[in-house]
Backbone as a chain_set.jsonl record, in Angstrom:
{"seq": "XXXXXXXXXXXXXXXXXXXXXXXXXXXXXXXXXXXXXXXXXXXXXXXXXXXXXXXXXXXXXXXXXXXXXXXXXXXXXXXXXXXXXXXXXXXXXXXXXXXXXXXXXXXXXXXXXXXXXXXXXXXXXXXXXXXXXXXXXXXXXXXXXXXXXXXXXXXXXXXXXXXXXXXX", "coords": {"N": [[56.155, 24.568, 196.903], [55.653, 26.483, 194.53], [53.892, 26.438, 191.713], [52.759, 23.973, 191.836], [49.254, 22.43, 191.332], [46.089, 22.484, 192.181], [43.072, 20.998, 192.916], [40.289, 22.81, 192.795], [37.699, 25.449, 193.203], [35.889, 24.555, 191.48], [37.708, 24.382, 189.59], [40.964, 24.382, 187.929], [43.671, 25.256, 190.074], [45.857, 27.778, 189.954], [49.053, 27.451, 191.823], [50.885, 29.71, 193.161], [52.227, 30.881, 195.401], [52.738, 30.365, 198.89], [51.746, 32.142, 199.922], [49.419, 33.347, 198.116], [48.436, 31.188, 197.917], [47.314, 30.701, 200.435], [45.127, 32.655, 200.387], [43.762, 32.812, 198.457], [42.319, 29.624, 199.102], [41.207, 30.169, 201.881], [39.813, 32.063, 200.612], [38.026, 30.805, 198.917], [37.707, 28.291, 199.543], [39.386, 25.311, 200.202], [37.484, 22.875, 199.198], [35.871, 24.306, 197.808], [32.378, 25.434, 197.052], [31.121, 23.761, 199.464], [32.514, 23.095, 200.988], [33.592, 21.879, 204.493], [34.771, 23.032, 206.244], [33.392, 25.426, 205.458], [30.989, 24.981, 206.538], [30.579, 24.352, 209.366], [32.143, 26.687, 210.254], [30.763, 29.345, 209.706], [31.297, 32.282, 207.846], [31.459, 35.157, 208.784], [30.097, 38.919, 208.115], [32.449, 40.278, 206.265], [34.656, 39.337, 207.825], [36.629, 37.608, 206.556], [38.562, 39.972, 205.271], [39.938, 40.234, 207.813], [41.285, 38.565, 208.796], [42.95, 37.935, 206.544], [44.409, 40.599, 204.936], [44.646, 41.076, 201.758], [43.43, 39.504, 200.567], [41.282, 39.011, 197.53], [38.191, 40.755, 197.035], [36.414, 40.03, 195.597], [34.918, 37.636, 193.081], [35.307, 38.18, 190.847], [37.933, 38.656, 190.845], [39.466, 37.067, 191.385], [38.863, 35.355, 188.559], [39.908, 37.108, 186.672], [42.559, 36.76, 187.728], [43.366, 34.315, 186.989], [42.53, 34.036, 184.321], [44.69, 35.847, 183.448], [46.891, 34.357, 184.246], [46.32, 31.727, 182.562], [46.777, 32.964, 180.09], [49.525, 34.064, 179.719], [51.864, 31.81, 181.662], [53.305, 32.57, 183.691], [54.623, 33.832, 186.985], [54.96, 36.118, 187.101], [52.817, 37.719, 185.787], [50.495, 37.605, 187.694], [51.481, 39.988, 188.734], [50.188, 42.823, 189.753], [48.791, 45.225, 187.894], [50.213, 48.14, 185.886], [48.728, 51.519, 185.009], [47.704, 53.128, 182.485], [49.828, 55.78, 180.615], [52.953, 55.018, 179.71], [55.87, 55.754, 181.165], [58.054, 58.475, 180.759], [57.647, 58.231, 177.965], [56.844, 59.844, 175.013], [54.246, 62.266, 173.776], [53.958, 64.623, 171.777], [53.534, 66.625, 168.899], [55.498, 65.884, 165.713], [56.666, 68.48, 165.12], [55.958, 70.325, 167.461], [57.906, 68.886, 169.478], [60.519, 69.516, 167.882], [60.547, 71.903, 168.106], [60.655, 72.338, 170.658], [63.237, 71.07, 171.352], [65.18, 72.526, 170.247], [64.465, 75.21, 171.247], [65.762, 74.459, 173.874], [68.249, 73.705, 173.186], [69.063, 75.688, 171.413], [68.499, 78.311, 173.52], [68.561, 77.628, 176.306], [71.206, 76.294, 176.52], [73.305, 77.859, 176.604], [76.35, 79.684, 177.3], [75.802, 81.814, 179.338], [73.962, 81.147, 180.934], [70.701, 80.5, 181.307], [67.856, 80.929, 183.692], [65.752, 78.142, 184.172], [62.936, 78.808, 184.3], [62.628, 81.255, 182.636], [63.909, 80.293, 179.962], [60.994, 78.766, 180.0], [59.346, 81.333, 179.28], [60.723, 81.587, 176.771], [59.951, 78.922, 175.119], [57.306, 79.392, 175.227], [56.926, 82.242, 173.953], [58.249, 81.398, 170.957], [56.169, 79.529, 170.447], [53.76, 80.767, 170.479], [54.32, 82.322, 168.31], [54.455, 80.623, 166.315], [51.95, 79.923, 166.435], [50.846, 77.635, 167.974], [49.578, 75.214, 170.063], [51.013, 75.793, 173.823], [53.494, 73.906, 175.864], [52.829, 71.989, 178.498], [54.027, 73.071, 181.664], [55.546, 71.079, 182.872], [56.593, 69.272, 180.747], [58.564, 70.334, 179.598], [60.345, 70.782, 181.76], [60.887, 67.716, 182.068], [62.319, 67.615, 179.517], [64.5, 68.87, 179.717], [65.565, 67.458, 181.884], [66.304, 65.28, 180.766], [68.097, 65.775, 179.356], [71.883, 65.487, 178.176], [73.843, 65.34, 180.911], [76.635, 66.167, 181.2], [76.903, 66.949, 178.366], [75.283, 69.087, 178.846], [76.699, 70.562, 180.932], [79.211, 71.298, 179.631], [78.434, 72.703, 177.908], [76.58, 74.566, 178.756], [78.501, 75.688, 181.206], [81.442, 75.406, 180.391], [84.231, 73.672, 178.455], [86.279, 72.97, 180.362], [85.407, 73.123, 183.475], [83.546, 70.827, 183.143], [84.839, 68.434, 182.386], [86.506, 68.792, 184.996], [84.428, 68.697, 186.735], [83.125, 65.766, 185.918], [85.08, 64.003, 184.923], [87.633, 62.69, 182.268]], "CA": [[54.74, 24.607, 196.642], [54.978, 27.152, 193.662], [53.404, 25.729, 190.464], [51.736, 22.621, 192.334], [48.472, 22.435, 191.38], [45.049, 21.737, 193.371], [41.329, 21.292, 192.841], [39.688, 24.07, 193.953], [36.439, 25.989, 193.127], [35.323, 23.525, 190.128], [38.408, 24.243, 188.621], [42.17, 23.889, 188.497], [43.703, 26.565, 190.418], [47.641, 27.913, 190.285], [49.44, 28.244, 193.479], [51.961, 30.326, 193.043], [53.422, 30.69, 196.475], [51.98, 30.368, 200.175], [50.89, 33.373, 200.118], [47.729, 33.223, 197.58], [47.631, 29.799, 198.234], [46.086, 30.373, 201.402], [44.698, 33.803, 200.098], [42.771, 31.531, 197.136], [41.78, 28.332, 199.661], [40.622, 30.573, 202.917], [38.21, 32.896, 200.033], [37.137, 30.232, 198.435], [37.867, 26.538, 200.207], [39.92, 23.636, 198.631], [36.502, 21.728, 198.467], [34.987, 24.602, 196.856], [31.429, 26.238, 197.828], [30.523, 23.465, 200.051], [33.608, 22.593, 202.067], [32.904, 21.746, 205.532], [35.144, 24.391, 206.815], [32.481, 26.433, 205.25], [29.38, 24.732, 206.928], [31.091, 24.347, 210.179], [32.288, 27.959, 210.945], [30.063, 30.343, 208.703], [32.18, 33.592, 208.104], [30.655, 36.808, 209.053], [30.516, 39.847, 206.631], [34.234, 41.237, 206.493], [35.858, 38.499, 208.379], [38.338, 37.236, 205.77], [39.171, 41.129, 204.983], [40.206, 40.786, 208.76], [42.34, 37.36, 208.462], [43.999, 37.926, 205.103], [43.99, 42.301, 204.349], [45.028, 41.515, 200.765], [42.215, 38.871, 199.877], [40.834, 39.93, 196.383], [37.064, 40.864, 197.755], [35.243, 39.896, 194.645], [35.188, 36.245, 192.592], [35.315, 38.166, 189.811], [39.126, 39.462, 190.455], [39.646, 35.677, 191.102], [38.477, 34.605, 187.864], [41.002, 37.786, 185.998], [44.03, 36.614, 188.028], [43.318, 33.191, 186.323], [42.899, 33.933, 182.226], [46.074, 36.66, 182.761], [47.873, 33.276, 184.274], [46.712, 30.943, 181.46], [47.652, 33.692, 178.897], [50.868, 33.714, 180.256], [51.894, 31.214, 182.494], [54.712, 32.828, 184.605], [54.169, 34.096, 188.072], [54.672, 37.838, 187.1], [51.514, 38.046, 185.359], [49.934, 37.969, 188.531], [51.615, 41.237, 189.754], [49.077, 44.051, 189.619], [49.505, 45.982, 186.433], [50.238, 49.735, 185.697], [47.598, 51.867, 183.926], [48.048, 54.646, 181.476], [50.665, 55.892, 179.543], [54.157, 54.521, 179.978], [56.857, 56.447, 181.988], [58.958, 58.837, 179.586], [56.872, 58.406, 176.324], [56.342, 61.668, 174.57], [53.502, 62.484, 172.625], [53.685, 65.486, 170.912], [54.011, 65.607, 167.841], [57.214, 66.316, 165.479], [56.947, 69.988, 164.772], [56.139, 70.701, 168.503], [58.99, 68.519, 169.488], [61.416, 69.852, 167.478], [60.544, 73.78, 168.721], [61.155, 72.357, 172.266], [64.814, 70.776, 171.325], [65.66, 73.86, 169.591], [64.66, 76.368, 172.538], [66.454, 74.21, 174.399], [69.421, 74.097, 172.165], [69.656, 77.881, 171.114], [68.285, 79.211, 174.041], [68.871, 77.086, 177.379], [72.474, 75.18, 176.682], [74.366, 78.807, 176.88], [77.363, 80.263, 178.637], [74.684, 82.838, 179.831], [73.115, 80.081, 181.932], [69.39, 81.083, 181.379], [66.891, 79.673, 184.466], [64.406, 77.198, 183.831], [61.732, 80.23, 184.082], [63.678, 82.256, 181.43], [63.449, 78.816, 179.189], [59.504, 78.098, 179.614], [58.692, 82.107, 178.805], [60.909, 81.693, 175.436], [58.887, 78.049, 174.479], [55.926, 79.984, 175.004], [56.717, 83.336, 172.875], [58.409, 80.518, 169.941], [54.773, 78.709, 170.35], [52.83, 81.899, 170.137], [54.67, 82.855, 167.043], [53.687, 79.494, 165.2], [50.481, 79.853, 166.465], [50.828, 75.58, 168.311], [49.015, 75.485, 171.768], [52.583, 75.89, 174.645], [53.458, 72.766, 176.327], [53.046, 71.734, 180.069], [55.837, 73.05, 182.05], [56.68, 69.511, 183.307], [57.404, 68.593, 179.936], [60.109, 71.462, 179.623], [61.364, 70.159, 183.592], [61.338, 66.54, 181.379], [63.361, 67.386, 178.406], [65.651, 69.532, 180.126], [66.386, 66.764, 182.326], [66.53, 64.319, 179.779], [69.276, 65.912, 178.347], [72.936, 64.899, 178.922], [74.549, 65.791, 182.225], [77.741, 66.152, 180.64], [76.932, 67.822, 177.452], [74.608, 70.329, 179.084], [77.454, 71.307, 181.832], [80.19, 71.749, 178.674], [77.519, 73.752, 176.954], [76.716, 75.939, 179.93], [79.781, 75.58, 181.935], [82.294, 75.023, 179.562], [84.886, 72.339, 178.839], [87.374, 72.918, 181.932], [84.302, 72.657, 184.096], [82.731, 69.933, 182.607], [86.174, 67.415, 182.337], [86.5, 68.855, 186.45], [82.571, 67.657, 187.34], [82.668, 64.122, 185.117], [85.985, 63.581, 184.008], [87.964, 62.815, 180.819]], "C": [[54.443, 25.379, 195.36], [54.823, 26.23, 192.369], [52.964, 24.562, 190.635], [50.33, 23.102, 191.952], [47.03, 21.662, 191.589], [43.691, 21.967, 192.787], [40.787, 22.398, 193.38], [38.343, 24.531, 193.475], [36.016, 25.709, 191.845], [36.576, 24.347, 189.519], [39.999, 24.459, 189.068], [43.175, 25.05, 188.591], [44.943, 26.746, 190.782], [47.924, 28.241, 191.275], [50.767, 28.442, 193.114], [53.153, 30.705, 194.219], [52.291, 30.668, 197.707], [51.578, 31.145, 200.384], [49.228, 33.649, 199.764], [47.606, 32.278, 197.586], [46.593, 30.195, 199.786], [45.38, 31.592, 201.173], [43.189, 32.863, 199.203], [42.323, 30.503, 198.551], [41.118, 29.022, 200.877], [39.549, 31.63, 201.813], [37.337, 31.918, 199.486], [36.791, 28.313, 198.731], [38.314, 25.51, 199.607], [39.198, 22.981, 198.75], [36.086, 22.156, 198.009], [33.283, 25.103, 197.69], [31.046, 25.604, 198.845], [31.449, 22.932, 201.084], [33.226, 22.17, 203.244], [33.458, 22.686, 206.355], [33.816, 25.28, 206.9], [30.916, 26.347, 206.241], [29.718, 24.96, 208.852], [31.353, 25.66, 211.157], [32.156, 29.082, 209.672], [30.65, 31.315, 208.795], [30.622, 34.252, 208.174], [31.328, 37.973, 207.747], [31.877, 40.764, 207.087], [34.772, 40.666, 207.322], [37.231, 38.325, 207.594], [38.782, 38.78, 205.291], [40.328, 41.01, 206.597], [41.444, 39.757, 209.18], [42.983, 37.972, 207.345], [43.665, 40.048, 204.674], [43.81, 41.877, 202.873], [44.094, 40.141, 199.815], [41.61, 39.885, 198.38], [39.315, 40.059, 197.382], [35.986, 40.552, 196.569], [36.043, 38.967, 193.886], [35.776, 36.419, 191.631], [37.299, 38.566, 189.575], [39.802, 37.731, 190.583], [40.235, 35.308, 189.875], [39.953, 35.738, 186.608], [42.012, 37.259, 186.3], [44.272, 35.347, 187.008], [43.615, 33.15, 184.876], [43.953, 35.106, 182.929], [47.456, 35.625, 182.94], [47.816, 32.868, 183.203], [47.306, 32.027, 180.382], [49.004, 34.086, 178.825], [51.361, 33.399, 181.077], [53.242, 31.374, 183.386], [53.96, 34.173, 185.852], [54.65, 35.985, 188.201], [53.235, 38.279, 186.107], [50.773, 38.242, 186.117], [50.401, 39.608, 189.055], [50.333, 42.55, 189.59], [49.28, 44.539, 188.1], [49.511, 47.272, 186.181], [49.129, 49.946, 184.961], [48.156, 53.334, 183.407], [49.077, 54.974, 181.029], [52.107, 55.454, 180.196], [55.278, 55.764, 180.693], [57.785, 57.078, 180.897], [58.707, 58.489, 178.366], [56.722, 59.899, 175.999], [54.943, 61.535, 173.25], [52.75, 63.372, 172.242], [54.191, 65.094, 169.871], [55.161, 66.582, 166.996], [57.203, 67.645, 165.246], [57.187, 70.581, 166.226], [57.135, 70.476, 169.805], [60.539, 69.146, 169.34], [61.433, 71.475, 167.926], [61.073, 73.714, 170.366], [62.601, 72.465, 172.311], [65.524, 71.875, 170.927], [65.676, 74.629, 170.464], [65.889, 75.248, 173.334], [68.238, 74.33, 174.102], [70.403, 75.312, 172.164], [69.659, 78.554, 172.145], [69.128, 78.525, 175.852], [70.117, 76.735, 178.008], [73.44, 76.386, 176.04], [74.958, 79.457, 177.753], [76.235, 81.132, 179.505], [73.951, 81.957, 181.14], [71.871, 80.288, 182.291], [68.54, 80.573, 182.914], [65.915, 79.326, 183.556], [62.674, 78.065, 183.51], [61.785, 80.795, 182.928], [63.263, 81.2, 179.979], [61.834, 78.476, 179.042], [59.202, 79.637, 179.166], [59.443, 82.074, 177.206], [60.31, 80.343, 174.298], [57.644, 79.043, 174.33], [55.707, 81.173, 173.751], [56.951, 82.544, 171.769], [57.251, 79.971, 169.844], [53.798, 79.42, 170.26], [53.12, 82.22, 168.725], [54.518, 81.341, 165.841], [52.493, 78.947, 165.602], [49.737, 77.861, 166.839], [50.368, 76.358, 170.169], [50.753, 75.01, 172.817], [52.45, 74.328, 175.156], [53.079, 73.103, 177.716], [54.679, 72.439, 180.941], [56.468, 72.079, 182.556], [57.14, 69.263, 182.339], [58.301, 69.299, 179.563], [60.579, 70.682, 180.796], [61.833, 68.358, 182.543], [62.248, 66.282, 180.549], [64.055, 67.795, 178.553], [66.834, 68.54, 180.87], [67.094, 65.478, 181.682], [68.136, 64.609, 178.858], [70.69, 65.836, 178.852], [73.359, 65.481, 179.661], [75.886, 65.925, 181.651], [78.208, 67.493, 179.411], [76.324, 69.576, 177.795], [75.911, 71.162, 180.375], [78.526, 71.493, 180.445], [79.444, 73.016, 177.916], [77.575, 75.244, 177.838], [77.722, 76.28, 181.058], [81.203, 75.736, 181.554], [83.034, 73.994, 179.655], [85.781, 72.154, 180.048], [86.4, 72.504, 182.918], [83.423, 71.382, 184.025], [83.66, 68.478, 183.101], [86.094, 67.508, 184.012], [85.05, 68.23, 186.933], [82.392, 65.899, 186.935], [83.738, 63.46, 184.364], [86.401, 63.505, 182.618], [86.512, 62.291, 180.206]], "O": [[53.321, 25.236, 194.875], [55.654, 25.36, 192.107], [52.707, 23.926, 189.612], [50.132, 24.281, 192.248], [46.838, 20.495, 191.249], [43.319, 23.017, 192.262], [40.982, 22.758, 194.541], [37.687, 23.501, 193.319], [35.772, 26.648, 191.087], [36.136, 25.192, 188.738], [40.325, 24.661, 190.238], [43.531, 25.718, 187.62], [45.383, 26.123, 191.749], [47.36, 29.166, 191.859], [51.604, 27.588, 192.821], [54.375, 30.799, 194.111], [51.109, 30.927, 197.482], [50.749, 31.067, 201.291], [48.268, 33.955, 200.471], [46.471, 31.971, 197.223], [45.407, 29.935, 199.986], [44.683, 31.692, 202.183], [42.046, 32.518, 199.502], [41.661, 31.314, 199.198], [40.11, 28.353, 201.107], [38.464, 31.943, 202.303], [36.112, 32.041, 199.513], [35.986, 27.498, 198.28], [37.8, 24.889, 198.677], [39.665, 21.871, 198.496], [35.405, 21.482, 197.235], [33.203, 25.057, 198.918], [30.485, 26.367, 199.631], [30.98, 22.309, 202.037], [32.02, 21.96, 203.117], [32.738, 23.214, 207.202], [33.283, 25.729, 207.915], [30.096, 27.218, 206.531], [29.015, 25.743, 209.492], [31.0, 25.784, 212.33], [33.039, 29.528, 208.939], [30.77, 31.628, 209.979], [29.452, 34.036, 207.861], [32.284, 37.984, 206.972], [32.109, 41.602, 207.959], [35.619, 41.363, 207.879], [38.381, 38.692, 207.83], [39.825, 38.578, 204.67], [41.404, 41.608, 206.567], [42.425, 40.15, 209.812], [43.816, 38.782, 207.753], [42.629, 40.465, 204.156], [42.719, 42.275, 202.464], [44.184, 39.963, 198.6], [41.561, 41.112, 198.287], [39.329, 39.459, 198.456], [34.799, 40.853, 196.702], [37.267, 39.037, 193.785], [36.581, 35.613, 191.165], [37.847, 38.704, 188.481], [40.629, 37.358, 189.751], [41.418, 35.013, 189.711], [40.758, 35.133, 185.901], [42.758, 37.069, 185.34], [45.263, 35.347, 186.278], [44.517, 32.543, 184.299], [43.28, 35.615, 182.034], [48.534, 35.709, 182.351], [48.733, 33.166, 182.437], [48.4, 31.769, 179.882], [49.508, 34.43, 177.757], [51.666, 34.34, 181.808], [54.025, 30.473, 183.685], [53.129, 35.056, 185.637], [54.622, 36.76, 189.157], [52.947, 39.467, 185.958], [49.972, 39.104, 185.756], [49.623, 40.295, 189.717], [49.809, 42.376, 188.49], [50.057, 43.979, 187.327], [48.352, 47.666, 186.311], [48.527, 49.062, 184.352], [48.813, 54.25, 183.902], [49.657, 53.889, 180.971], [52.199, 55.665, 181.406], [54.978, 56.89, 180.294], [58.311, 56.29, 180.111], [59.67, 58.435, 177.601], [56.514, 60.855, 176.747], [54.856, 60.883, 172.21], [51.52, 63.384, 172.198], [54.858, 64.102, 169.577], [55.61, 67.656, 167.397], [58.397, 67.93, 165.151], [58.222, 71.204, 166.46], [57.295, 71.235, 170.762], [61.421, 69.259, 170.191], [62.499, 72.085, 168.02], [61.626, 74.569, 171.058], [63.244, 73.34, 172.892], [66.629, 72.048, 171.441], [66.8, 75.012, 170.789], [67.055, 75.584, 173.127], [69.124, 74.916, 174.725], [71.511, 75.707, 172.524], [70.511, 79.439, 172.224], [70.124, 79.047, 176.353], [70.384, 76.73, 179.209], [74.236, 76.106, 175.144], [74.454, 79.839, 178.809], [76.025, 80.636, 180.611], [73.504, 82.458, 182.171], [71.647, 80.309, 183.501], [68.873, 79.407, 183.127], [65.412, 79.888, 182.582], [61.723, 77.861, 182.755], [60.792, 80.757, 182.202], [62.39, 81.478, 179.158], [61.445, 77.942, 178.004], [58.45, 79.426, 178.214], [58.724, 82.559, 176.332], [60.199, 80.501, 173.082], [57.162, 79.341, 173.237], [54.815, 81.186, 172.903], [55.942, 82.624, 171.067], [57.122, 79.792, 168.633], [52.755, 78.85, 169.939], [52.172, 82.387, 167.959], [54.515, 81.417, 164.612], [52.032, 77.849, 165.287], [48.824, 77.188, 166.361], [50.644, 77.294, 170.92], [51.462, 74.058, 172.49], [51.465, 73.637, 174.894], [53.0, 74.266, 178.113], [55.886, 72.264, 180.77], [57.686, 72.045, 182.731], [58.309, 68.903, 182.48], [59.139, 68.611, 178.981], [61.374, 69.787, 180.508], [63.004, 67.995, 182.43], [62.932, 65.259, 180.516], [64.924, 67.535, 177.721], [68.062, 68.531, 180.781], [68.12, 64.887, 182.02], [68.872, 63.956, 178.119], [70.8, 66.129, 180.042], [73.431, 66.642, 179.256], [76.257, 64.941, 182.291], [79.068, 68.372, 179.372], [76.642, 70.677, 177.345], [75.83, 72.378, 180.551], [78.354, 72.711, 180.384], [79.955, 74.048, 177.482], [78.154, 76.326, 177.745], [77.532, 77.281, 181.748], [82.049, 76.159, 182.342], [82.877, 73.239, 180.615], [85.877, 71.056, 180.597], [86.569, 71.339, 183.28], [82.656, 71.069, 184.937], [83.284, 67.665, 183.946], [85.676, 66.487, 184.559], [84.958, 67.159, 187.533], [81.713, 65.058, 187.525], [83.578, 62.635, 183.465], [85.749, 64.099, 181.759], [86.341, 62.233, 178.988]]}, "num_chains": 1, "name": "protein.A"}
């Protein structure tokens, strides 16, 4: 049934799988506003929420699922879509960047084995002393973890330790 397509509410409507096919034809009727389904057994308010949970509840989310199909006609365009900034983007910018990698560097990735605490109060005094507003402490927990599992145990562990945890 996926990519068959049917008349439906004055216009020509993708069925992508049995699922929003009958999601699409029980909200809106494969004859369209006047079906006889429709005349026959008049829904009540919040019936089809009670048949189908995942019914869109407004024409208008309909009419979106539709132009994000035609604008690209593959059946992941329908999936929902994320909002706001992408997962692991950074955006500071390069000076405040480069003061992070550096604490991290000089201060974090030594035999000494600083904690993570120890690490966000020396960003902060380095970010006081060039007078740049401190970061978030997630984005210290981010770039710390970001950084290689391998290199950061040779750094702070040393190489015997490192080769023993992850091999040659």
């Amino acid at each position: 049934m996926a990519g068959e397509f049917r008349v439906g509410f004055k216009y020509k409507m993708a069925i992508v799988g049995d699922g929003l096919s009958a999601r699409l034809e029980h909200r809106f009727g494969a004859g369209g506003r006047h079906s006889p389904s429709r005349r026959t057994a008049p829904a009540q308010s919040g019936d089809h929420r009670k048949r189908c949970p995942t019914t869109p509840t407004q024409r208008i989310a309909l009419y979106r699922l539709l132009r994000r199909y035609r604008q690209r006609p593959q059946t992941s365009s329908l999936l929902p879509w994320t909002r706001g900034r992408p997962l692991n983007s950074r955006h500071l910018n390069k000076e405040r960047e480069d003061l992070i990698s550096a604490s991290i560097r000089e201060f974090f990735l030594v035999r000494e084995r600083p904690s993570l605490a120890a690490l966000v109060q020396e960003v902060r005094r380095r970010f006081a002393e060039h007078q740049l507003p401190e970061p978030n402490y997630r984005t210290l927990v981010r770039r710390v973890a970001a950084v290689d599992a391998r290199l950061a145990a040779t750094k702070r562990e040393g190489a015997k330790a490192a080769r023993d945890k992850f091999g040659r």
